[in-house]
C-alpha positions as CSV (number, residue, x, y, z in Angstrom):
1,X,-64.6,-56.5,42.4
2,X,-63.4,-53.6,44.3
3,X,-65.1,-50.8,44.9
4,X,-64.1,-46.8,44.1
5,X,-62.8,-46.7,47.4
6,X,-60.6,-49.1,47.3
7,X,-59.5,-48.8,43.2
8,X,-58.9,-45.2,44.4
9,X,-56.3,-46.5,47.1
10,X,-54.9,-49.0,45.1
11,X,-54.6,-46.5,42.1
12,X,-52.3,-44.0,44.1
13,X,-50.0,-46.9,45.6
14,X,-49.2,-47.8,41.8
15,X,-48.9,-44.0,40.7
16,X,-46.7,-43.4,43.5
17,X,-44.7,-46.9,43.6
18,X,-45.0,-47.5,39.9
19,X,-45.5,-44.4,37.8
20,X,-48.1,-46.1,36.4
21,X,-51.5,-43.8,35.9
22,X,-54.5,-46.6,36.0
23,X,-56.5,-43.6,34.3
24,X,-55.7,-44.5,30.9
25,X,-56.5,-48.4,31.7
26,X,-60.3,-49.9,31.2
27,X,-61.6,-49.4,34.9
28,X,-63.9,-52.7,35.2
29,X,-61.6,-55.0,33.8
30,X,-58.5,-53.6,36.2
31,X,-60.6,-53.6,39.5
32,X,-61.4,-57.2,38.4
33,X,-57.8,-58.0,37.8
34,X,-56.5,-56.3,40.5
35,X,-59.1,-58.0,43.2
36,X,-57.8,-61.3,42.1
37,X,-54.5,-60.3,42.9
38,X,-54.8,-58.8,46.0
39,X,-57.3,-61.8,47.4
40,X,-54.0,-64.0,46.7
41,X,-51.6,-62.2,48.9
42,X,-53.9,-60.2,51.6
43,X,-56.5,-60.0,53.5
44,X,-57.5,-56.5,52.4
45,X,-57.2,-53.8,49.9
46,X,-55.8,-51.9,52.7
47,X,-53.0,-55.1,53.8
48,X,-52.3,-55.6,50.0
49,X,-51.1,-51.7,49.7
50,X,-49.1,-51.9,52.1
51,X,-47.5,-55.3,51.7
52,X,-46.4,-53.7,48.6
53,X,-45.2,-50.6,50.0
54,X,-43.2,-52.7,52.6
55,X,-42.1,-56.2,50.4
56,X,-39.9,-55.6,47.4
57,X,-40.8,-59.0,45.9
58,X,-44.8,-58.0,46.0
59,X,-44.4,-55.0,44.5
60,X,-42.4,-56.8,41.5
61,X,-45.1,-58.9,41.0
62,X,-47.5,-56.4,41.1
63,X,-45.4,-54.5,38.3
64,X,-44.9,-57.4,36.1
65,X,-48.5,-57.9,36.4
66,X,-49.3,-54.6,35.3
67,X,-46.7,-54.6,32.6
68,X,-47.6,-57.7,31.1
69,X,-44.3,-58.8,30.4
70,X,-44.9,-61.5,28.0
71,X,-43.2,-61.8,24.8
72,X,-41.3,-64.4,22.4
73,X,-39.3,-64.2,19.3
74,X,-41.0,-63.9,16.3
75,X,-44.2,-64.1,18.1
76,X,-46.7,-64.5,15.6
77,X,-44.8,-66.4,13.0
78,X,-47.0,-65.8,9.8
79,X,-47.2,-62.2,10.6
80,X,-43.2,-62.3,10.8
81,X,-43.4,-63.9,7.5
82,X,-45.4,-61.0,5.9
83,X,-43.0,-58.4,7.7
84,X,-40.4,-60.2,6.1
85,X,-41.5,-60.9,2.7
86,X,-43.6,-58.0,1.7
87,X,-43.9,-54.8,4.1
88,X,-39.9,-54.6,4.4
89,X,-39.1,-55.2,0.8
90,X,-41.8,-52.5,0.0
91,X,-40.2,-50.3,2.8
92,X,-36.5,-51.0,1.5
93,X,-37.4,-49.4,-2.1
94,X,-38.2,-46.6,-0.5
95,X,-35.2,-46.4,1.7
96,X,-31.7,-48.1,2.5
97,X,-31.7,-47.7,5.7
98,X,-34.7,-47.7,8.2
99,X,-35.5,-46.2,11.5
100,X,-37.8,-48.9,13.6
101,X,-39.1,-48.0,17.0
102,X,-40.2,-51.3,19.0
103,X,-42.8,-49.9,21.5
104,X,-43.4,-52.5,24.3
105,X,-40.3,-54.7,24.0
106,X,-40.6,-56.7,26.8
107,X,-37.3,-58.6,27.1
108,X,-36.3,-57.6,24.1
109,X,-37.5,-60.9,21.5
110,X,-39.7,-58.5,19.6
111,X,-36.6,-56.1,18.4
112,X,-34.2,-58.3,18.4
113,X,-36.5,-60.4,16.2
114,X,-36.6,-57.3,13.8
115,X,-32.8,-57.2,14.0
116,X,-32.4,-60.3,12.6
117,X,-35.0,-60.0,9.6
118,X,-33.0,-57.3,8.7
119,X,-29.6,-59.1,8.7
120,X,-31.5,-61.7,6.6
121,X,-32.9,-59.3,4.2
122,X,-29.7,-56.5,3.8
123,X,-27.2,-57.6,5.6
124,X,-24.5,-55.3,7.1
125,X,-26.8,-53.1,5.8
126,X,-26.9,-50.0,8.8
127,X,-30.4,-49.5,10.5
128,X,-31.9,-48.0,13.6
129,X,-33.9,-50.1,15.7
130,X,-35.1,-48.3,18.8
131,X,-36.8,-50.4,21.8
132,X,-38.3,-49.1,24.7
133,X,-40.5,-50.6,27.9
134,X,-42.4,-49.3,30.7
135,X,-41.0,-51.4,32.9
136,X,-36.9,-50.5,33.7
137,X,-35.8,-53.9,34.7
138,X,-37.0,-55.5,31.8
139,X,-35.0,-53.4,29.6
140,X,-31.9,-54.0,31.9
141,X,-32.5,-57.9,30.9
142,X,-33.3,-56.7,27.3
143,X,-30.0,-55.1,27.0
144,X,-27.9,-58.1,28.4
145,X,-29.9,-60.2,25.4
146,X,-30.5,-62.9,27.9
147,X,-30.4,-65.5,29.5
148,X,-33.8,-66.5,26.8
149,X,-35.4,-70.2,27.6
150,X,-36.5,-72.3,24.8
151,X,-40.0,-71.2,25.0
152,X,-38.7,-67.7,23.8
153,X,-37.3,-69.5,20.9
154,X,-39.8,-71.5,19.9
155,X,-40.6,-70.4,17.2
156,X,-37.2,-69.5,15.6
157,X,-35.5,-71.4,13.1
158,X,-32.6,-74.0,14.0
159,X,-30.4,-72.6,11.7
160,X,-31.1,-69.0,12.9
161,X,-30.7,-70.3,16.4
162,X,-27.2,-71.4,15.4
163,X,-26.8,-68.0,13.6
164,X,-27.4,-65.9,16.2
165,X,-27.7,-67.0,19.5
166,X,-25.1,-68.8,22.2
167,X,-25.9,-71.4,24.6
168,X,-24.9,-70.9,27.8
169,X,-25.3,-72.8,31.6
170,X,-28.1,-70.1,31.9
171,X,-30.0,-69.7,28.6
172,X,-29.6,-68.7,25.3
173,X,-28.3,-65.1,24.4
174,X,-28.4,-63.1,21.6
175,X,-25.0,-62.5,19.6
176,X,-23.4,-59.6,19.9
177,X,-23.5,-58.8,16.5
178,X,-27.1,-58.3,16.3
179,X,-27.7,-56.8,19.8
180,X,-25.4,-53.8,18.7
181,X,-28.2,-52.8,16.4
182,X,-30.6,-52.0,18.9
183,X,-30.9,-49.2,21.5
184,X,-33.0,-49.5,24.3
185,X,-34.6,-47.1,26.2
186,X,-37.1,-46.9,29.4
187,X,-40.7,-44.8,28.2
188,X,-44.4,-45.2,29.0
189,X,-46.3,-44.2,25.9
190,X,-49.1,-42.9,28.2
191,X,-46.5,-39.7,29.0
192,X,-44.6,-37.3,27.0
193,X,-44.0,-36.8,23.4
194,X,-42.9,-39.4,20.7
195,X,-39.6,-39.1,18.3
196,X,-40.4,-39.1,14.9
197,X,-39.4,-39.9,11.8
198,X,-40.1,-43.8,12.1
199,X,-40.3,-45.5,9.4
200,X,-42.3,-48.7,10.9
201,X,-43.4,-48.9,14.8
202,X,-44.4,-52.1,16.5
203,X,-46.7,-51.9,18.7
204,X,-48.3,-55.4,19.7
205,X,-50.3,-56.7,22.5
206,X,-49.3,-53.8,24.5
207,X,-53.0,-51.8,24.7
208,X,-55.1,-54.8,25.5
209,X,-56.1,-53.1,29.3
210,X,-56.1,-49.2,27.7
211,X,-59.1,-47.1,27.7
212,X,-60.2,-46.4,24.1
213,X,-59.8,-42.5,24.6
214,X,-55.9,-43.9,26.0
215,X,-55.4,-46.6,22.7
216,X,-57.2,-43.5,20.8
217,X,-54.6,-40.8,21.6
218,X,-51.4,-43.4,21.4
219,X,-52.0,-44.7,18.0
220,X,-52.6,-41.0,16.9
221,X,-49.4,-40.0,18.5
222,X,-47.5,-43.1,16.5
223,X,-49.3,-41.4,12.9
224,X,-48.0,-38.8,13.3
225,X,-44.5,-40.5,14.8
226,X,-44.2,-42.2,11.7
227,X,-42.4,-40.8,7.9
228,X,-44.9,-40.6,5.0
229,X,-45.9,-44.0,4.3
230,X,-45.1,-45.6,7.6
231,X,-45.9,-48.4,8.8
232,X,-47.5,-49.7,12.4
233,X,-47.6,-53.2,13.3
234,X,-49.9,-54.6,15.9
235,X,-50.8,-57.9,17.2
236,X,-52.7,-60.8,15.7
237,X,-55.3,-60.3,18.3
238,X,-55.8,-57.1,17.7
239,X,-58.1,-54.7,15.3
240,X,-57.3,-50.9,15.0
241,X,-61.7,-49.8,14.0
242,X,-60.5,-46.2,14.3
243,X,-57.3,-46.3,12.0
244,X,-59.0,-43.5,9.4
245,X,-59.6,-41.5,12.1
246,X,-56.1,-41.2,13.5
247,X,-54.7,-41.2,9.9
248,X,-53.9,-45.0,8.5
249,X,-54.9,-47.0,6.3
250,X,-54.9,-51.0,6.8
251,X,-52.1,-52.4,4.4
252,X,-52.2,-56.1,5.5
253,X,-53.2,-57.5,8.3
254,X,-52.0,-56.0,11.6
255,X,-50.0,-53.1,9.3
256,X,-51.2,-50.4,8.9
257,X,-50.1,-47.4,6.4
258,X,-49.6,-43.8,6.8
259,X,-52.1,-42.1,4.6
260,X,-50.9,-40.3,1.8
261,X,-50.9,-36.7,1.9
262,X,-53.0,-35.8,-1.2
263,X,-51.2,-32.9,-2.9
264,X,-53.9,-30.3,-3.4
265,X,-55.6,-29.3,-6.5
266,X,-54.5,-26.1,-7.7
267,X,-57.9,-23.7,-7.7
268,X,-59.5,-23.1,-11.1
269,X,-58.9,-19.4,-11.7
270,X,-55.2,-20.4,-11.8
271,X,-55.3,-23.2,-14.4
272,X,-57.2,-20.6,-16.8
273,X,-54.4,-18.3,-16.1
274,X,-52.0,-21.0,-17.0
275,X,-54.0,-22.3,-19.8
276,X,-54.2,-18.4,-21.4
């Protein structure tokens, strides 16, 4: 595992090359991850910096190693269900029209996948979907919506394969229709401020290698990203412990709620005055 000598070095190439702080990631399991790397392509610490610094193909597989770029359509299928037979019906009472914020995209199968529940559920129905990724070449290939391989679409429905996808030489791509209704945008949730105003945010196996002061701060900036009664959505995998704390309330599970804001009780000297 490396030592603080040589996760300091490595920790300013990927700032500088990358943008990527490794302060908000879990230090132990990073040094651990990043040794293995490094042992496959140098000799050194010190040759693997500056193989990266000096080899474009390196350093894109060091970032796609640190973005974790993995993602399918509808991962998760019974969650996908739930999403589509119960939190967005509930959300759709409330609203006509819903603003969605995909945080992680990847390539782009999580909000597209969104995009198509929706077309299922309401239609030409008008909604803002808004994806965005760390990493900038994935959300070039996001936007194209393709080339996807079957994997990607394993677990989508033949007859919503026909629906919404083309086959081409190259892969599948997503219509045109459907990848109108999402905008995509390049953001690290570890920097700057969030919109607001969401209505759901996906977040899912995204914060696996964050610190818990990092996972801490984001899920309390998506609260308060999200409208009263909002909804987060995180991976199978994953448990939110803290989600009182930063403001939510577990729904089902992997959704999460907005708490209420409990209107306050109006002090008792000013019901007698009201009652006299």
């Amino acid at each position: 595992m490396l030592n603080d000598q040589e996760y300091a070095l490595i920790s300013r190439k990927i700032l500088k090359l990358i943008g990527i702080d490794l302060s908000f990631y879990k230090s132990q399991q990073m040094r651990r991850r990043l040794q293995g790397l490094a042992n496959s392509q140098a000799g050194s610490i010190v040759e693997y910096c500056a193989l990266v610094e000096r080899d474009e193909a390196a350093l894109t597989k060091l970032k796609n190693f640190l973005t974790i770029n993995v993602s399918e359509f509808f991962r998760d299928a019974d969650q996908f269900n739930l999403l589509k037979t119960k939190v967005m019906p509930e959300l759709l009472k409330q609203k006509s029209h819903i603003n969605v914020w995909s945080a992680g995209c990847s390539h782009g199968g999580e909000p597209y996948s969104v995009a198509i529940t929706l077309k299922e559920i309401t239609g030409d129905a008008r909604h803002r979907i808004v994806a965005t990724d760390v990493d900038e070449q994935i959300v070039e290939k996001a936007k194209k919506g393709g080339p996807y391989v079957d994997a990607d679409l394993a677990n989508v429905a033949p007859k919503l394969v026909l629906k919404y996808f083309k086959k081409e030489p190259d892969g599948y791509y997503i219509i045109d229709e459907i990848k109108r209704m999402v905008e995509f945008k390049r953001k690290d949730l570890l920097k700057g401020r969030f919109d607001s105003g969401f209505d759901m945010i996906m977040c899912r196996n995204v914060v696996i290698y964050f610190s818990d002061e990092a996972k801490t701060k984001l899920y309390k900036g998506f609260c308060d990203a999200l409208s009263p009664n909002g909804i987060l959505f995180i991976g199978a995998t994953e448990t939110l412990l803290e989600a009182r704390e930063v403001g939510l309330e577990r729904l089902h599970n992997c959704f999460y709620q907005k708490k209420r804001e409990e209107k306050p009780r109006p002090a008792l000297s000013n019901v007698v005055k009201a009652q006299s």
